[in-house]
C-alpha atoms as an extended CHARMM CRD file, in Angstrom:
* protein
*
        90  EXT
         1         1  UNK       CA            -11.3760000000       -9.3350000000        7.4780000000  PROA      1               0.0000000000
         2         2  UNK       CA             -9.9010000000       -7.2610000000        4.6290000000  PROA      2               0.0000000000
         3         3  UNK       CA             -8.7610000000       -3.7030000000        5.1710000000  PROA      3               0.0000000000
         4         4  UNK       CA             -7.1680000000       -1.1670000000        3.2350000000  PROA      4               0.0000000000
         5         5  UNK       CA             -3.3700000000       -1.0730000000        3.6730000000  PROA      5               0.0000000000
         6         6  UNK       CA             -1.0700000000        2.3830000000        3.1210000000  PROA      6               0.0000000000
         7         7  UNK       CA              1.3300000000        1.9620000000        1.0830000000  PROA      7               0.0000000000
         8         8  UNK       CA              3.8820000000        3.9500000000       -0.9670000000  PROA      8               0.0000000000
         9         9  UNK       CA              4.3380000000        3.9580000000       -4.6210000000  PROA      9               0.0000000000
        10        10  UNK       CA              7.7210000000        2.8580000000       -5.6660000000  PROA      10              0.0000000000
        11        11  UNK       CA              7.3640000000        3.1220000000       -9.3850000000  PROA      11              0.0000000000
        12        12  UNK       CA              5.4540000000        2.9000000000      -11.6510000000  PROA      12              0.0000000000
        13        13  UNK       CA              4.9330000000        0.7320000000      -15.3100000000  PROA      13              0.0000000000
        14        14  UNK       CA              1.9260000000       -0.8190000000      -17.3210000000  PROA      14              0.0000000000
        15        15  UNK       CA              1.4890000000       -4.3660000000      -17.9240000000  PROA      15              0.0000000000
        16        16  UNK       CA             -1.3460000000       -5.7060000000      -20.8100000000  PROA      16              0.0000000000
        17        17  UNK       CA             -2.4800000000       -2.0330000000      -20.8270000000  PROA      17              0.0000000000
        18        18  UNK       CA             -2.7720000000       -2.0730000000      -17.0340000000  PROA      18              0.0000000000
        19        19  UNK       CA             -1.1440000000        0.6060000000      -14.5510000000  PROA      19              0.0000000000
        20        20  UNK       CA              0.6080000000       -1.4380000000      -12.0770000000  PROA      20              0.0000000000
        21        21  UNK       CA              2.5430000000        0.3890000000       -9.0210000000  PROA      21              0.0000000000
        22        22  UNK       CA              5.0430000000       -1.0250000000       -7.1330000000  PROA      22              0.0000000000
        23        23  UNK       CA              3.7530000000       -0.1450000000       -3.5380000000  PROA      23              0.0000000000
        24        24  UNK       CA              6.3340000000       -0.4510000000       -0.4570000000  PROA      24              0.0000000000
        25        25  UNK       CA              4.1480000000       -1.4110000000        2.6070000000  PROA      25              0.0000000000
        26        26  UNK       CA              6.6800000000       -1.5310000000        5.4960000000  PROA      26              0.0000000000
        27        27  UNK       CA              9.2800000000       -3.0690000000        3.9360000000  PROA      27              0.0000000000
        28        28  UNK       CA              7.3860000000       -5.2180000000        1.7860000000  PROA      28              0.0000000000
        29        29  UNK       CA              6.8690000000       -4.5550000000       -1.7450000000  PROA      29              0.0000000000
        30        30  UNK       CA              3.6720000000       -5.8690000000       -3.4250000000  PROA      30              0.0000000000
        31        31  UNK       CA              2.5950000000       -4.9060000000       -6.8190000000  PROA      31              0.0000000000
        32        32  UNK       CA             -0.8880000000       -3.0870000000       -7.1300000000  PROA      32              0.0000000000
        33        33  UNK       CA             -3.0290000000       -1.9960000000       -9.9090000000  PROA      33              0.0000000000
        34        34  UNK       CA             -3.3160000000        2.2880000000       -9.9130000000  PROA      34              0.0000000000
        35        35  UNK       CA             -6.3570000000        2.3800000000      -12.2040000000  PROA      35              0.0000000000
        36        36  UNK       CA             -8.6570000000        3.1840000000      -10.2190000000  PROA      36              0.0000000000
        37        37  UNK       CA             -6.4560000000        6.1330000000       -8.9290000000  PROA      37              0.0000000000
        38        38  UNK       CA             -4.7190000000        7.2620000000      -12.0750000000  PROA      38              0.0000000000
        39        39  UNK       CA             -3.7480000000       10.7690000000      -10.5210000000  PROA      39              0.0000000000
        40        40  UNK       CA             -1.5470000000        9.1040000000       -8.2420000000  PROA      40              0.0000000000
        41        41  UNK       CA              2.4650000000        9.4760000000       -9.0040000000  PROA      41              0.0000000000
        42        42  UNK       CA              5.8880000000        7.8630000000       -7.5290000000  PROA      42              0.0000000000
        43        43  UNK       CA              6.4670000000        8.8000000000       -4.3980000000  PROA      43              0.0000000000
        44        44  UNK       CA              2.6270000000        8.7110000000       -3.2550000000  PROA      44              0.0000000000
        45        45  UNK       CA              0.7720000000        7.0010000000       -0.7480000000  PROA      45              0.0000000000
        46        46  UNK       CA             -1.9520000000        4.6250000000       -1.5970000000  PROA      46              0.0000000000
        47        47  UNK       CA             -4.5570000000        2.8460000000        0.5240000000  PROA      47              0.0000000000
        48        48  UNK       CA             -4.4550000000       -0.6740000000       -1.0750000000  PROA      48              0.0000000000
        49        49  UNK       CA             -7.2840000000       -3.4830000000       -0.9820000000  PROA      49              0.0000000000
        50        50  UNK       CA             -6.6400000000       -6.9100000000       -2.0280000000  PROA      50              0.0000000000
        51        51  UNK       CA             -4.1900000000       -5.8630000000       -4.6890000000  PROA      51              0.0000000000
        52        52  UNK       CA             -5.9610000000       -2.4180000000       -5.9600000000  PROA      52              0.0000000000
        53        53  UNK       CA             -5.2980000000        1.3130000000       -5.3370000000  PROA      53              0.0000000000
        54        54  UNK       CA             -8.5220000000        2.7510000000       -3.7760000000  PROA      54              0.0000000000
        55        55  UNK       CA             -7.4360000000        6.3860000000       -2.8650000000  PROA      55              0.0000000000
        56        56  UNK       CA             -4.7330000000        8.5110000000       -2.8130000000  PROA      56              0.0000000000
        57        57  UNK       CA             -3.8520000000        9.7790000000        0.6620000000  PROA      57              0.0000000000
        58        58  UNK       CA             -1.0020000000       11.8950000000        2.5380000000  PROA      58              0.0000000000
        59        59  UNK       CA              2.1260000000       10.6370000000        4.3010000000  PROA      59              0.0000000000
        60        60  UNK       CA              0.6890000000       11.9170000000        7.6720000000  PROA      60              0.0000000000
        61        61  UNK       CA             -2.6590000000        9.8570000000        6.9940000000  PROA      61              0.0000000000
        62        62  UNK       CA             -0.6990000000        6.8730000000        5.8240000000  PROA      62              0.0000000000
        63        63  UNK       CA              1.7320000000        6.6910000000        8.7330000000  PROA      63              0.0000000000
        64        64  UNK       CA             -1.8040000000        7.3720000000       11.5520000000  PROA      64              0.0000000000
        65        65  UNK       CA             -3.5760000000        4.7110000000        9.3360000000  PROA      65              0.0000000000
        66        66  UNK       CA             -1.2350000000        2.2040000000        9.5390000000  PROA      66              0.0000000000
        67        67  UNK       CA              0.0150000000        2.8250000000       13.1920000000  PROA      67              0.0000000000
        68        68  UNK       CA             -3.5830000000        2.1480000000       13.4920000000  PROA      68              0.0000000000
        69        69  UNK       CA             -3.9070000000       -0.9610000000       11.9590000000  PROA      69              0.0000000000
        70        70  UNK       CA             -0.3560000000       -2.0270000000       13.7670000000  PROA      70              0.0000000000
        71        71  UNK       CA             -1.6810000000       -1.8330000000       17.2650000000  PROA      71              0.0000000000
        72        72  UNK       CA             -5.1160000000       -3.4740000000       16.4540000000  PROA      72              0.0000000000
        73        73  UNK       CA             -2.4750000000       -6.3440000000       15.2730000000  PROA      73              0.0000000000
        74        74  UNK       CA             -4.4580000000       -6.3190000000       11.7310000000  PROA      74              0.0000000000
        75        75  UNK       CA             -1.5570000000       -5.9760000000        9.9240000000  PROA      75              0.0000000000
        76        76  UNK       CA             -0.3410000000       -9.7220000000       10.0370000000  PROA      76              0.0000000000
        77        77  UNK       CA             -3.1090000000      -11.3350000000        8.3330000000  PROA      77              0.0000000000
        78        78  UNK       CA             -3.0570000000       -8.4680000000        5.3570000000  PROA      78              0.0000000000
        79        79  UNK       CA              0.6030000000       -8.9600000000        4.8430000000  PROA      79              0.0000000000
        80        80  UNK       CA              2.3400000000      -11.8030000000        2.7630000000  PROA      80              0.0000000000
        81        81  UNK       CA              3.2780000000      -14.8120000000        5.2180000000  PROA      81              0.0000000000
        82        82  UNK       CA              6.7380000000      -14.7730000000        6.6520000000  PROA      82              0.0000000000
        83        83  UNK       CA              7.3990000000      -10.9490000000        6.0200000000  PROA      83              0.0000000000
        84        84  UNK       CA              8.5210000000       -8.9800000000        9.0680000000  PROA      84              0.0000000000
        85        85  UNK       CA              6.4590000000       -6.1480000000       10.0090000000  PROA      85              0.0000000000
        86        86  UNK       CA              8.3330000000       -3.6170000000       10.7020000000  PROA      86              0.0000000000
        87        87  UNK       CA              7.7670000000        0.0130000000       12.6650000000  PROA      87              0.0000000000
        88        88  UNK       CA              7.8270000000        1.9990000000        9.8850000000  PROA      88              0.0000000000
        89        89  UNK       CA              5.6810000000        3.1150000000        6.4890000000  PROA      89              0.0000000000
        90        90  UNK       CA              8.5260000000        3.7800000000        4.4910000000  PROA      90              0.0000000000
């Protein structure tokens, strides 16, 4: 199953004329493409599916969302293999 994972942008930079952010998802850092959100700034949170920026949300959302997600136990297969999850967003 794929969900959408919050993340937080990290910074920011374009590749090939592409918006790429550098999202932090607990401790993991994944680039994602922003151009489907391009309001969203450093320091935001993102929902992320398989590698794209879907919607800008708040911390408070983020951290629920992925607390979530955490005690479903969804978040292992939507992370990278061998990363620890850990408790929290950012």
């Amino acid at each position: 199953m794929c969900l959408a994972i919050p993340g937080k942008v990290i910074s920011i930079s374009t590749e090939n004329q592409i918006r790429i952010g550098r999202v932090q998802f607990s401790g993991v850092i994944q680039p994602v493409s922003l151009d489907f959100v391009p309001e969203v700034l450093e320091g935001d949170y993102v929902m992320v599916h398989v590698g794209f920026a879907i919607s800008r949300v708040n911390a408070e959302e983020a951290e629920a969302t992925y607390r979530a997600l955490k005690e479903m136990g969804m978040l292992e297969d939507e992370l990278p293999p061998g990363e620890e999850v850990q408790e929290q967003l950012a």
